[in-house]
Structure formats: structure tokens, C-alpha cells
C-alpha positions as CSV (number, residue, x, y, z in Angstrom):
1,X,307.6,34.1,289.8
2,X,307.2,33.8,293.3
3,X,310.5,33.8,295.8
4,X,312.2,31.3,293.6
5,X,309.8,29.7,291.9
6,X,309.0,30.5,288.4
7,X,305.4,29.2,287.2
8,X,303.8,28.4,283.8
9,X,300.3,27.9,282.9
10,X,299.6,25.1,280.2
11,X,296.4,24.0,278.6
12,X,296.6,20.1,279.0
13,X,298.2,17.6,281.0
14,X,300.3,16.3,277.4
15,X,301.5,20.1,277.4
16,X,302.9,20.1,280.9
17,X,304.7,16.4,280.9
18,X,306.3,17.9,277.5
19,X,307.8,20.7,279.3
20,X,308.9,19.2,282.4
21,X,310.5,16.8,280.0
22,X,312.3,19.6,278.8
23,X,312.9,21.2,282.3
24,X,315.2,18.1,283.3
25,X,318.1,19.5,281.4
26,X,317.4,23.0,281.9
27,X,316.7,23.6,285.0
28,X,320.3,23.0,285.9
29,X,322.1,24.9,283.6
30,X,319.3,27.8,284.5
31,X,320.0,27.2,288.1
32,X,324.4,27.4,287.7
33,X,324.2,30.4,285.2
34,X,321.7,32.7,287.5
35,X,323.9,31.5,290.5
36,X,320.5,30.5,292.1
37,X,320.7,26.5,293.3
38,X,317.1,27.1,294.8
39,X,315.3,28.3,291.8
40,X,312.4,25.5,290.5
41,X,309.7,25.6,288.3
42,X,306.2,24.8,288.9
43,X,304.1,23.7,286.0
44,X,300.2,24.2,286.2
45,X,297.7,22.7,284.3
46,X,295.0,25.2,283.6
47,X,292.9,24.7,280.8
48,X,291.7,27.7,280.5
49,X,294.5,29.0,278.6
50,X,293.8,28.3,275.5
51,X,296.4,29.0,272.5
52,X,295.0,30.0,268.8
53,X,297.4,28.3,266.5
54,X,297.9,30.2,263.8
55,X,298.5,27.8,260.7
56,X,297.5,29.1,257.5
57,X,299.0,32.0,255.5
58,X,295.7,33.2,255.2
59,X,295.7,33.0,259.2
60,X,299.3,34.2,259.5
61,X,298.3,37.9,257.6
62,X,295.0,38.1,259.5
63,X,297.1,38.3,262.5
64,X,299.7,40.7,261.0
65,X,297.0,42.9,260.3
66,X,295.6,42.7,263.8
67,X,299.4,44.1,265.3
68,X,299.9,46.2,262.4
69,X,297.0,47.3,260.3
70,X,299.5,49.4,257.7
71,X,300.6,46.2,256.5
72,X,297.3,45.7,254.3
73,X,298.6,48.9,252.3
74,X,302.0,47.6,252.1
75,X,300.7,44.6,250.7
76,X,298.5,46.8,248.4
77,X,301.4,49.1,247.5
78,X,303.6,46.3,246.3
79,X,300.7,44.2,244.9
80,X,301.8,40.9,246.7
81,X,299.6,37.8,247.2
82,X,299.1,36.6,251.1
């Protein structure tokens, strides 16, 4: 955020006309409840930010096990299927 701008980086072009879409209705209410009538947002296309979508189960546990490896030996202890 910079003075009262607020910034996001998105990956594609689609990605940033989505969220401004989004920022229409917003914005406003953002702008009345924070008492701030010259905040904006600024929406940057930068494709190197690149999301991993996560989709799978199989994907899903890999990445539980990255944040929390103790969760392989709850799913051990329990004997449950990913």
C-alpha cells in the first residue's frame, strides 16, 4: 500500500479485468466503512507471479504435509486414506 493506494499483483491480463470487475462494487463500500473517500486500488499485471493450484487430494495432502509434517503420522495413527 502506498499513501492510499492499495496494489495487487496478478499473473494475466483475464486475472486483473476479473478483479477490477469485482472492485466496482467494492471499492465503495471499502472506501465509506474505512472513512477514506481517497483510497484506490491499483491492479498490476505481472506475470511472474505464478499460482500452484492445488487440485487433487493427492495434491491437497502433499501440501498439508509441507505446513505440517505431523500430519503424515496422524494420518498413520488413524489409518485414513488421502
Amino acid at each position: 500500500m502506498e499513501g492510499s493506494t492499495i496494489q495487487f499483483s496478478v499473473p494475466s491480463d483475464m486475472n486483473k479485468v476479473e478483479l477490477e470487475r469485482e472492485f466496482t462494487e467494492f471499492v465503495p463500500y471499502l472506501r465509506t466503512s474505512l472513512q477514506n473517500h481517497n483510497l484506490s486500488i491499483k491492479v498490476i499485471v505481472d506475470e511472474k507471479t505464478e499460482k500452484n493450484f492445488i487440485y487433487t487430494a493427492d495434491e491437497k495432502y502433499e501440501r498439508l504435509k509441507e505446513i505440517n509434517p505431523m500430519i503424515d503420522l496422524l494420518r498413520q495413527e488413524f489409518d485414513l486414506d488421502v
